[in-house]
VEXDREN-2710 file (C-alpha; in Angstrom, 1 decimal):
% VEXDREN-2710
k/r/px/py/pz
1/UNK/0.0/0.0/0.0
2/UNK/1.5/3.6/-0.8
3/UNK/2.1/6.0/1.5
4/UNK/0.5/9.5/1.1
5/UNK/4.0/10.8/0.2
6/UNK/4.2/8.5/-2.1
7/UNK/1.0/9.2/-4.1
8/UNK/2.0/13.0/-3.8
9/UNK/5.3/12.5/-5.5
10/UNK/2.8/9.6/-8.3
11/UNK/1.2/12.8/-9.4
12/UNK/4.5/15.2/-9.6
13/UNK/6.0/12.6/-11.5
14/UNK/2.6/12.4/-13.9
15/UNK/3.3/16.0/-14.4
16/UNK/7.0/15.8/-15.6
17/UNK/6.0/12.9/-18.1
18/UNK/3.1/15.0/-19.5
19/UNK/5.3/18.0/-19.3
20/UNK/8.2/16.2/-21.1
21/UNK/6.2/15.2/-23.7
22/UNK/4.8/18.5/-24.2
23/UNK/8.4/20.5/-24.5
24/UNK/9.2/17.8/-26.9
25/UNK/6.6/18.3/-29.1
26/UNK/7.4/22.1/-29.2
27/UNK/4.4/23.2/-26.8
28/UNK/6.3/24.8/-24.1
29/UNK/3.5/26.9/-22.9
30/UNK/1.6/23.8/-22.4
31/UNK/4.4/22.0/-20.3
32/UNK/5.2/24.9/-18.0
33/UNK/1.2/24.9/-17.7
34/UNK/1.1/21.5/-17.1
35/UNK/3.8/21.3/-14.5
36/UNK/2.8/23.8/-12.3
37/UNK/-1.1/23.2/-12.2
38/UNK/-0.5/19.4/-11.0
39/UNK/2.5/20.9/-8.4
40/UNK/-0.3/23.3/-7.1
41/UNK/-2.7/20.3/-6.3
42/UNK/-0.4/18.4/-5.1
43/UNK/-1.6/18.8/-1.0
44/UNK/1.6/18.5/0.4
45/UNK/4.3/21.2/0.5
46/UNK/6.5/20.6/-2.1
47/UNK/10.7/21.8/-2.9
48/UNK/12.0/21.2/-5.9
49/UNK/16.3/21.3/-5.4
50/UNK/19.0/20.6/-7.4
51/UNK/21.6/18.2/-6.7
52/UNK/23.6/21.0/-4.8
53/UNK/20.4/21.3/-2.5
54/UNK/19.5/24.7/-4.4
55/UNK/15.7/25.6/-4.1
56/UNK/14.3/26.1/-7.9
57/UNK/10.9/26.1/-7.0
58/UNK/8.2/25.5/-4.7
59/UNK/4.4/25.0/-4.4
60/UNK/2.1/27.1/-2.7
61/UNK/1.9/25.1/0.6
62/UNK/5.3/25.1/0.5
63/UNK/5.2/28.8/1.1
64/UNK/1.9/28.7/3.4
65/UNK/4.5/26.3/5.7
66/UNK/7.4/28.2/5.6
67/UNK/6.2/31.7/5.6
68/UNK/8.6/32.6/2.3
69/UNK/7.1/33.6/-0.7
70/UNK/8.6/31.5/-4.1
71/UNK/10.5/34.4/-5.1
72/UNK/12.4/34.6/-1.9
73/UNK/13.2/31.1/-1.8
74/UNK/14.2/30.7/-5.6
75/UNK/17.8/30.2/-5.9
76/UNK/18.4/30.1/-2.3
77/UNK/20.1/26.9/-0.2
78/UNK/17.7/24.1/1.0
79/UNK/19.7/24.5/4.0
80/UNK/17.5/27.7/4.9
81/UNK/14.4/25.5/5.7
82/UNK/16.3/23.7/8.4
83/UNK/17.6/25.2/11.9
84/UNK/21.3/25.6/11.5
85/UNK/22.0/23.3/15.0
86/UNK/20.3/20.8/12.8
87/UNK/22.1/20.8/9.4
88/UNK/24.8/18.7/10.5
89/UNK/22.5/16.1/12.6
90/UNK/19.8/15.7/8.8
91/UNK/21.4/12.2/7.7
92/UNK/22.5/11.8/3.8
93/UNK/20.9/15.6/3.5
94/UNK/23.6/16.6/0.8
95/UNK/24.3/13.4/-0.2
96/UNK/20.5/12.2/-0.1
97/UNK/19.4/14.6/-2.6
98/UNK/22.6/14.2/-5.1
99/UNK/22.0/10.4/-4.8
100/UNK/18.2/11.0/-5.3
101/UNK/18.8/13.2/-8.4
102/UNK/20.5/10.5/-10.3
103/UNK/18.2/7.5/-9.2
104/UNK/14.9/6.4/-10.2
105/UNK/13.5/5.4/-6.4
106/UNK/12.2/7.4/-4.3
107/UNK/13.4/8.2/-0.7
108/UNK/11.0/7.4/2.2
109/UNK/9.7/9.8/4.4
110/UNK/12.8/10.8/7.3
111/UNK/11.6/13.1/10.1
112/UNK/13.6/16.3/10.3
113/UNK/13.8/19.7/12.1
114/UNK/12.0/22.6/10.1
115/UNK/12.8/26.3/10.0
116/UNK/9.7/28.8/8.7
117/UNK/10.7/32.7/8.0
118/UNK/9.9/33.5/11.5
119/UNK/12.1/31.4/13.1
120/UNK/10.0/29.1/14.5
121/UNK/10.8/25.3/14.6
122/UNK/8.6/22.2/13.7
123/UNK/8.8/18.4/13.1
124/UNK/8.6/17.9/9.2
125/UNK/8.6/14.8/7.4
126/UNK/10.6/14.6/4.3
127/UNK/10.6/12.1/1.5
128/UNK/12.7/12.6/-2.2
129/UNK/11.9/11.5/-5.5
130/UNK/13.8/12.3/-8.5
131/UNK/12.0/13.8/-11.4
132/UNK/13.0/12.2/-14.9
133/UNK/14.1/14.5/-17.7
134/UNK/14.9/17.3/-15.4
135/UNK/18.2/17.6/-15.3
136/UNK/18.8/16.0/-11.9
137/UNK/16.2/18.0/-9.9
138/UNK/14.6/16.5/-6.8
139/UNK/10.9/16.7/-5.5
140/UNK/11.4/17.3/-1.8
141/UNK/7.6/16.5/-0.3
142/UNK/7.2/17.9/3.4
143/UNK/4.5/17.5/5.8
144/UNK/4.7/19.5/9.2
145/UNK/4.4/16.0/11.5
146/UNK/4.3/17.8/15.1
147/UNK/0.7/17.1/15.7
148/UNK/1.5/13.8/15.7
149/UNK/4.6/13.7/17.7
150/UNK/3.3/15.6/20.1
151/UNK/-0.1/13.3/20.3
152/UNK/2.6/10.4/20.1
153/UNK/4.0/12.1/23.5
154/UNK/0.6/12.5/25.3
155/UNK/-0.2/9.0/24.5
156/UNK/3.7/8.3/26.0
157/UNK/3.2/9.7/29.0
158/UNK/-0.6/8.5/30.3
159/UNK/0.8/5.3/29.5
160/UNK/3.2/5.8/32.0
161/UNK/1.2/7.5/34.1
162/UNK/-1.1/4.5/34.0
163/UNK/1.4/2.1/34.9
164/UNK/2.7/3.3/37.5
165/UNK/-1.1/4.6/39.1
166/UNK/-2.0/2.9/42.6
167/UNK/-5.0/2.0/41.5
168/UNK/-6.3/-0.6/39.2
169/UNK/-6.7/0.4/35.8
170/UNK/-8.4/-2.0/32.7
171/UNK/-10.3/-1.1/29.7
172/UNK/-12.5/-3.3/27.6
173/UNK/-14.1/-3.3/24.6
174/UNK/-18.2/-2.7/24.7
175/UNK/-18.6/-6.0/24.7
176/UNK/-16.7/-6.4/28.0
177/UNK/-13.6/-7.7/26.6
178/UNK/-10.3/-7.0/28.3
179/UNK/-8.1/-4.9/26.2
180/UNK/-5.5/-4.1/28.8
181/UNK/-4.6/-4.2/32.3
182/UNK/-2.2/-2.2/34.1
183/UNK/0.1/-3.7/37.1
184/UNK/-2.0/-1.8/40.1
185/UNK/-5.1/-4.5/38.4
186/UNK/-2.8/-7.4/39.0
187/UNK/-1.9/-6.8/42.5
188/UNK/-6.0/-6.4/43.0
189/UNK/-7.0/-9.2/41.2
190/UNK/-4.2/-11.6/41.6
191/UNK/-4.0/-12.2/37.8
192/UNK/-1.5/-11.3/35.3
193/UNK/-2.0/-9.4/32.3
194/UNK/-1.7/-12.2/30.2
195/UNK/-3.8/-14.1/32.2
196/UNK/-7.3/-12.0/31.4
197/UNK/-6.2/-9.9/28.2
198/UNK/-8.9/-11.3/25.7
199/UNK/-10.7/-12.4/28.6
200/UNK/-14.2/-11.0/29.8
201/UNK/-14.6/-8.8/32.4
202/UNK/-17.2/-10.7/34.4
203/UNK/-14.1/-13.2/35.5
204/UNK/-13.9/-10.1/38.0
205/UNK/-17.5/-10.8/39.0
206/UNK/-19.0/-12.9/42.3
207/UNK/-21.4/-15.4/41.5
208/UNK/-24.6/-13.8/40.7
209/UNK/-23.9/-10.4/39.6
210/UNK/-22.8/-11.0/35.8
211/UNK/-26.3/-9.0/34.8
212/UNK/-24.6/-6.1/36.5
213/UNK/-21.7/-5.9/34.3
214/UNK/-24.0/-5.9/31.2
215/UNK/-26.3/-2.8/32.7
216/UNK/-22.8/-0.1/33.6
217/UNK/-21.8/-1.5/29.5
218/UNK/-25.2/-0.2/28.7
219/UNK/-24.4/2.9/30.5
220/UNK/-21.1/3.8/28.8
221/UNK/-22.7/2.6/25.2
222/UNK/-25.1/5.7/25.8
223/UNK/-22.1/7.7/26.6
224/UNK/-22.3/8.2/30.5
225/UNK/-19.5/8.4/32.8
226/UNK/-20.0/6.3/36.6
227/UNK/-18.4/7.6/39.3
228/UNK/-17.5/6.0/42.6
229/UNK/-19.3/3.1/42.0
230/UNK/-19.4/0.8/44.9
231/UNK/-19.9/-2.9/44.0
232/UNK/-18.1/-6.7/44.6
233/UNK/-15.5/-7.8/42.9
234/UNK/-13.9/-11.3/43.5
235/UNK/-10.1/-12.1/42.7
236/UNK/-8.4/-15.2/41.3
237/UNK/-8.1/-17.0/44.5
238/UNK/-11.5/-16.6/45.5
239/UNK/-11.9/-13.5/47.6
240/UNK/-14.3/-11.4/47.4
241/UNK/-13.1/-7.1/47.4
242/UNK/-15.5/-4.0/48.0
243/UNK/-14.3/-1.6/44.8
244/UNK/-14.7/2.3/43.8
245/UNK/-15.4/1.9/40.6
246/UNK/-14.9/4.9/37.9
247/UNK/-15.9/4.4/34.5
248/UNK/-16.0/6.2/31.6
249/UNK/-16.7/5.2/27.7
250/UNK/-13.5/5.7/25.3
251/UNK/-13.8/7.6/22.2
252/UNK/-12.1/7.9/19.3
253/UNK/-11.2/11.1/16.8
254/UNK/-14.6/11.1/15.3
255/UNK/-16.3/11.2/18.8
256/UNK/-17.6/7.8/18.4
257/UNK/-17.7/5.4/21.8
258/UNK/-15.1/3.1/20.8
259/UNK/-14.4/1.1/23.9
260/UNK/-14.2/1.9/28.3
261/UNK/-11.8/2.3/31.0
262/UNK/-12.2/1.0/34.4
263/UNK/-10.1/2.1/37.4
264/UNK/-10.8/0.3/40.6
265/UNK/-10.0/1.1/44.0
266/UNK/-10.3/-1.4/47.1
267/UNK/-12.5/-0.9/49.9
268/UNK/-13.0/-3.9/51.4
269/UNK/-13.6/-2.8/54.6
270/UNK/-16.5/0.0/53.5
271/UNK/-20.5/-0.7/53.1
272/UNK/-22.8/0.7/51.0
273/UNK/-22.6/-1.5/47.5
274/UNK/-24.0/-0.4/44.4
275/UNK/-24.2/3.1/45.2
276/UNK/-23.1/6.0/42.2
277/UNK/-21.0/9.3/44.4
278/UNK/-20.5/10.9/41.8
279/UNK/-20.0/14.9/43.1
280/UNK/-23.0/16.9/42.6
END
């Protein structure tokens, strides 16, 4: 399956062969036309360089992510795009895109540190492809990545959060199976994560109160969040546990309900079972 940088550079390529064609056959207008309408659609930013890493044109995103307009980059080093601490650290930069110019592959995508006109840094994902018929120029696609490294680090760090919580800490699909299970959950329960992993959930539940697990899986299908929810739980030797139970429905970048997390809290030695606290 191709990547999106892939496809990107399919289409520039498209445009060259069209374009190449279209000098050939004497229609120059038509080749310049054709080149720089499919470069404009293309929805990446895009840099074409020489083999020296000279900028000899870009697309309009290109300029949108940089904050230089085509004229002030024209000419110019592909060096300028990249924080000068960096230049040194960009593997096969120089050599990449001399080695790119002269082959028929393209490069996959190798994250880098960007430079707009203001100074500001970002993450950027580059890829090369070498144009044919061009002399040895290179289409350098970019695609400012930081959203995603940075989502990449949230996701980093409540995963270490959750493993090193106190308190029990599972989620399950709507269904009610176990998806994952955090150490606090062993130490509860008495069973390992590979133990109940693809498990259901109501191996946690006393004899007698399975219908319960089905009406909170109701709850968080509708989207509702249970707070302090006092109930039995029983653990792999046998013993039955008074929990807190918060749980909350899982949703994923469309806002669908995707799944539920569980954290548990033992209270053994505390009354008052089936009760919701959440605060008012």
């Amino acid at each position: 399956m191709k990547s999106e940088h892939c496809v990107a550079a399919g289409y520039l390529l498209a445009a060259v062969v069209r374009a190449a064609a279209a000098a050939a056959a004497g229609r120059a207008a038509e080749a310049e036309g054709l080149f720089r309408g499919l470069l404009e659609a293309i929805p990446d930013a895009m840099v074409i360089v020489d083999g020296a890493g000279v900028i000899r044109l870009v697309n309009a995103r290109a300029e949108v992510l940089f904050g230089y307009s085509h004229t002030e980059l024209a000419g110019r080093s592909a060096e300028l795009l990249v924080p000068e601490w960096f230049r040194g650290r960009a593997v096969g930069y120089r050599p990449g895109l001399a080695d790119a110019g002269q082959s028929r592959s393209s490069r996959p995508g190798q994250v880098v540190r960007g430079l707009r006109h203001d100074g500001r840094e970002f993450l950027a994902e580059v890829s090369l492809s070498p144009l044919p018929a061009s002399g040895g120029l290179v289409a350098c696609v970019v695609r400012d990545v930081s959203g995603r490294e940075a989502g990449r680090q949230r996701i980093s760090v409540l995963d270490q959060i959750v493993e090193s919580s106190q308190d029990a800490v599972l989620t399950k699909t709507l269904g009610g199976t176990v998806t994952s299970w955090n150490p606090a959950a062993a130490r509860l329960y008495g069973y390992s994560a590979a133990e109940v992993v693809g498990r259901d959930v109501s191996v946690l539940v006393p004899p007698g109160g399975s219908n319960e697990i089905g009406l909170l899986l109701g709850r968080l299908r509708r989207g509702e969040h249970i707070c302090r929810y006092r109930t039995r739980r029983v653990t792999k030797t046998g013993r039955v546990l008074v929990v807190d139970l918060t749980l909350a429905p899982v949703r994923d970048s469309a806002r669908r309900i995707t799944s539920a997390c569980a954290i548990a809290r033992d209270l053994t030695s505390r009354e008052h079972i089936g009760q919701d606290r959440c605060p008012v």
